[in-house]
C-alpha positions in Angstrom: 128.9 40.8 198.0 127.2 37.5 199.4 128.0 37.8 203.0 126.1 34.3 203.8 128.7 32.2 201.7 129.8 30.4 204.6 127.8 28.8 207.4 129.0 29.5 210.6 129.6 25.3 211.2 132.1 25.8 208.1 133.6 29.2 208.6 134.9 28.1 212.1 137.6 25.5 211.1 138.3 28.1 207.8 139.3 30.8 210.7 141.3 28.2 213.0 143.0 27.0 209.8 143.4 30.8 208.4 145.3 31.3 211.9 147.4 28.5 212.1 149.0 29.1 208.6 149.8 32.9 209.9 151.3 31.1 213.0 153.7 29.7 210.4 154.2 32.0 208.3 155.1 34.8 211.1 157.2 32.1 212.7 158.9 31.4 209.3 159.5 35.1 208.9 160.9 35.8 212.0 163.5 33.2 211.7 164.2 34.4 208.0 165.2 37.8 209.5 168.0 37.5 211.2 169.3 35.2 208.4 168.1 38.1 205.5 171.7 39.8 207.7 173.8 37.4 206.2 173.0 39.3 202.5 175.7 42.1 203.5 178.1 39.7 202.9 177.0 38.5 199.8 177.3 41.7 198.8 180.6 42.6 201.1 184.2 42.0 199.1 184.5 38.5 198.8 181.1 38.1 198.3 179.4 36.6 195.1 177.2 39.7 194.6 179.8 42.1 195.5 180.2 45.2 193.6 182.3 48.8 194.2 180.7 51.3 196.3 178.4 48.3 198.5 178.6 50.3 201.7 176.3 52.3 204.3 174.6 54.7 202.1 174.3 52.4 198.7 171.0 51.6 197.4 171.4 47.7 197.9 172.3 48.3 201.7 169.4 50.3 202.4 167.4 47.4 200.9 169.0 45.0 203.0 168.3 46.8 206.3 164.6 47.7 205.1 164.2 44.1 204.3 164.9 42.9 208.0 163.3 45.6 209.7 160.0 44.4 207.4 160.5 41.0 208.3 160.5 41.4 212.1 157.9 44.2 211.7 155.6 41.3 209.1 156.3 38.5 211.1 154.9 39.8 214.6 151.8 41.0 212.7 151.2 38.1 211.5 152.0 35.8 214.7 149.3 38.5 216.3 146.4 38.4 214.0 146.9 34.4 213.9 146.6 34.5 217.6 143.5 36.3 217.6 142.3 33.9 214.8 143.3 30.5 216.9 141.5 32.4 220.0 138.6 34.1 218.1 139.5 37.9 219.9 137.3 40.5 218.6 139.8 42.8 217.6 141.5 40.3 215.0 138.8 40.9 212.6 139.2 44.9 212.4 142.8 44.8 212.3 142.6 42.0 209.8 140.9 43.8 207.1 142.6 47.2 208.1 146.1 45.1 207.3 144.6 44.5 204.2 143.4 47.7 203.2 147.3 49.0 203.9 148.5 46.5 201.6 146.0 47.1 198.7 146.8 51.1 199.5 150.2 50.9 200.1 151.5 47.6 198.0 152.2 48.3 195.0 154.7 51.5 195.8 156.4 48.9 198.2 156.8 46.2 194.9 158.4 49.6 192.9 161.1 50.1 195.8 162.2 47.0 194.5 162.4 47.4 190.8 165.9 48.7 190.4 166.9 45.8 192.2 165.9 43.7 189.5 167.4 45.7 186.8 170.9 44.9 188.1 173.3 42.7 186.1 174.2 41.0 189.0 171.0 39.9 190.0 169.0 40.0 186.7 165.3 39.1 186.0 163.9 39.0 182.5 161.3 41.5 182.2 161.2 43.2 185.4 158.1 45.2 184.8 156.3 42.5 183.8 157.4 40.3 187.0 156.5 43.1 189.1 153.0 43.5 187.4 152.4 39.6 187.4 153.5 39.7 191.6 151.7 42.8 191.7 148.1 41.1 190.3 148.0 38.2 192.7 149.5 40.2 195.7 147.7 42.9 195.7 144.4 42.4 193.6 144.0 38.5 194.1 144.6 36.9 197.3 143.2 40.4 199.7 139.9 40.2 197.5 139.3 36.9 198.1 140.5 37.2 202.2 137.9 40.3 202.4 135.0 38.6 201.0 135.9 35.9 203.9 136.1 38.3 206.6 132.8 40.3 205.6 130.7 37.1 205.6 128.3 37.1 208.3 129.3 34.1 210.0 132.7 34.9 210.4 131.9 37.9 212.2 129.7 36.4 214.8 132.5 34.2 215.5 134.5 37.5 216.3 132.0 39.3 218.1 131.4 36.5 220.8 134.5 37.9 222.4 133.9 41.6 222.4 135.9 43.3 224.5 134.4 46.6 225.9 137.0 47.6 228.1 140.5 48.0 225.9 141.1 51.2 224.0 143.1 48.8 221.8 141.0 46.1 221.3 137.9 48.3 220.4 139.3 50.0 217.5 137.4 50.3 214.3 138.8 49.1 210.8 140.2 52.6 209.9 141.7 53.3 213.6 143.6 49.9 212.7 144.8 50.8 209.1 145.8 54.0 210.7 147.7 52.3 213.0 149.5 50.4 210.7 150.3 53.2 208.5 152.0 55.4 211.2 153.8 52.4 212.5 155.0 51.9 208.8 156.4 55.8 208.5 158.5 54.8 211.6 159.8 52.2 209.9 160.6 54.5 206.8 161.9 56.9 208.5 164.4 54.2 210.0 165.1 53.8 206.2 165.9 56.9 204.9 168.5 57.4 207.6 170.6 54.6 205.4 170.3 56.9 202.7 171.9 60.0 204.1 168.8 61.2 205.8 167.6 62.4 202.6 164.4 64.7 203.8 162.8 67.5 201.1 162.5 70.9 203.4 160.1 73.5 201.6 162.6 73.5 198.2 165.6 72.0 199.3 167.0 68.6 200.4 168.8 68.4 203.7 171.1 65.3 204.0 173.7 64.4 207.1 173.2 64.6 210.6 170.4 67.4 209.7 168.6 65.5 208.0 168.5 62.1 210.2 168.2 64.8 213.5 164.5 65.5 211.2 163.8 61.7 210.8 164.5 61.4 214.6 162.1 63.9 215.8 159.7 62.6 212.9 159.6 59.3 214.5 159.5 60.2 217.8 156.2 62.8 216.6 154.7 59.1 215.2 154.9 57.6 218.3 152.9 59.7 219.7 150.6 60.0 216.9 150.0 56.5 218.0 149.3 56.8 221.1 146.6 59.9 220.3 145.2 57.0 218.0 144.6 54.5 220.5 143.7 56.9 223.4 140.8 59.1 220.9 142.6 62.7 221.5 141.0 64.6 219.4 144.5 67.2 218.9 146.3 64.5 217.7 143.9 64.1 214.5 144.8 67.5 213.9 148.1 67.3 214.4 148.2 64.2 212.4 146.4 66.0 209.3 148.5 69.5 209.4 151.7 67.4 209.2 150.6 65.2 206.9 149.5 68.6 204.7 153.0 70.2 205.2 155.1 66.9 204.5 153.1 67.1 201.4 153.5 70.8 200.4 157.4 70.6 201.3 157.7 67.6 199.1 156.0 68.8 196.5 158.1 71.6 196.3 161.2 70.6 196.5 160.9 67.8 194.2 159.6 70.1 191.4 163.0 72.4 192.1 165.5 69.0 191.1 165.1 67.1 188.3 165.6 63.1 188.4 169.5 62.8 187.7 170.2 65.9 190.7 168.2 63.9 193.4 170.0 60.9 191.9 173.2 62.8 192.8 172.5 63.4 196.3 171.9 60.1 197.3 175.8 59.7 196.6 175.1 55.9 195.5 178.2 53.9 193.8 178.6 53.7 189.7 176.7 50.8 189.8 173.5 51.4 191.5 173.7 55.2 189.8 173.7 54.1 186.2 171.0 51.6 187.2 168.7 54.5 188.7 169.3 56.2 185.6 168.2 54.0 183.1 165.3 53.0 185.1 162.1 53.2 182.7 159.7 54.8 184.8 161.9 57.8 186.4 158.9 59.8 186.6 157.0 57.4 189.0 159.8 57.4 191.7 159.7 60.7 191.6 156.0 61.5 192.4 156.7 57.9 194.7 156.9 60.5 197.9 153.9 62.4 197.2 151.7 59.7 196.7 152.7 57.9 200.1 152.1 61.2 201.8 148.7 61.9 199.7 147.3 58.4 200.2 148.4 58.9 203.7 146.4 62.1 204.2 143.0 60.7 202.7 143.1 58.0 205.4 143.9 60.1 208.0 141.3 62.6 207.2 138.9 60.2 206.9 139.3 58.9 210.5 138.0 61.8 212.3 134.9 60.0 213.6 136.8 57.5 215.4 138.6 60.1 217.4 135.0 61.4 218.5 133.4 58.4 219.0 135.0 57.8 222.8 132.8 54.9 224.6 
């Protein structure tokens, strides 16, 4: 990679620039939440999109709900790293290319949740795999390739470093601490989800769903909270906290799923006629179901993988 692309003279607008355009778009995102609400009633009785079953618990809600916790959740990210842009604060680089690393990682099983939405009648797109892969190419290949061979030229990180700050454990987080970061604060968002859908959790061969199940989620968020805070501070236990869960979440997934096939977990989720027969003629059942396991797998590597940064302690 040519890391001397870019004099510093030139790379100093392309950063300002870079930062105002997140300005906007976290400012346009955080307005667009609130207003992503008023799809329950499109899809409420009376609404265009309505359909039988659209309730708490139905695919399409869930969606809706994920959709605005994502937006305040994308928005503030990016009205932070376009701060740090405008202001040149050392830490926007790291966390930059750590956000970036999530999305590569983590993209393109974010674009599938999506799919079956596209399969429905009501709102129909021609081709829907071939969408998704077109999305998909500029998404998640495209545009971050192009952003991390900006942010690993040379000038554009001695515009960073100018600012080094030596004193916050926040702001003196390497790349993977970051993308850590960002992955445990997108479990708690998850999490959040799967509480729409019945609390839905795999436990070692069976699924428990109800108040047993969100009572799990609960605890599990509460347990990445402070798997968050063992990030930023360097405790070592909480790395190996962080990895044994990771390893059983894994194993209890793993086994459970291979004890129901497609159509039983399909079942549980008690989802209207509508969004059922839509899951069931879905073309790539097999994917959703190994969809768990690879969050949790991808999940592990990078936590693994981070154990230096819970040594290295300035």
């Amino acid at each position: 990679m040519n890391r001397h692309f870019l004099s510093i003279e030139k790379a100093k607008p392309c950063v300002k620039i870079l930062g105002i355009i997140q300005l906007v778009i976290g400012f346009s995102i955080l307005w667009l939440a609130p207003v992503e609400i008023y799809s329950f009633y499109l899809f409420s009785e009376g609404g265009p999109f309505y359909y039988d079953g659209f309730h708490i618990g139905s695919f399409v809600h869930g969606l809706v709900a994920a959709q605005i916790f994502a937006f305040y959740a994308i928005g503030v990210m990016f009205i932070l790293i376009g701060y740090g842009h405008i202001k040149l604060k050392a830490w926007t680089l790291n966390l930059s290319i750590g956000s970036i690393w999530f999305w590569i990682i983590f993209g393109l099983p974010v674009m599938f949740f999506f799919l079956p939405l596209l399969s429905m009648k009501e709102i129909s797109a021609q081709y829907p795999i071939l969408l998704l892969a077109g999305a998909a190419i500029i998404l998640i290949f495209i545009i971050p390739v192009i952003l991390l061979f900006f942010y690993h030229q040379s000038s554009v990180r001695e515009l960073f470093t100018v600012n080094h700050d030596h004193v916050s454990e926040f702001k003196n987080m390497p790349t993977g601490s970051y993308l850590a970061l960002i992955v445990y604060s997108f479990y708690i968002l998850l999490f959040h989800i799967m509480i729409f859908y019945h609390g839905l959790f795999p436990l070692f061969g069976k699924f428990l769903t109800g108040l047993g199940g969100i009572a799990v989620y609960g605890f599990l968020i509460l347990l990445m909270i402070l798997l968050i805070y063992g990030l930023i501070k360097r405790i070592n236990i909480s790395w190996v906290i962080s990895v044994a869960f990771f390893g059983l979440l894994m194993l209890s997934a793993t086994v459970t799923i291979i004890n129901y096939d497609y159509n039983s977990i399909i079942e549980l989720m008690e989802l209207p006629k509508l969004e059922y027969d839509m899951f069931t003629k879905l073309p790539v059942k097999a994917f959703y179901l190994l969809l768990p396991i690879v969050y949790i797998l991808m999940t592990s590597l990078i936590i693994v993988f981070r154990t230096r940064n819970y040594h290295d302690i300035k």
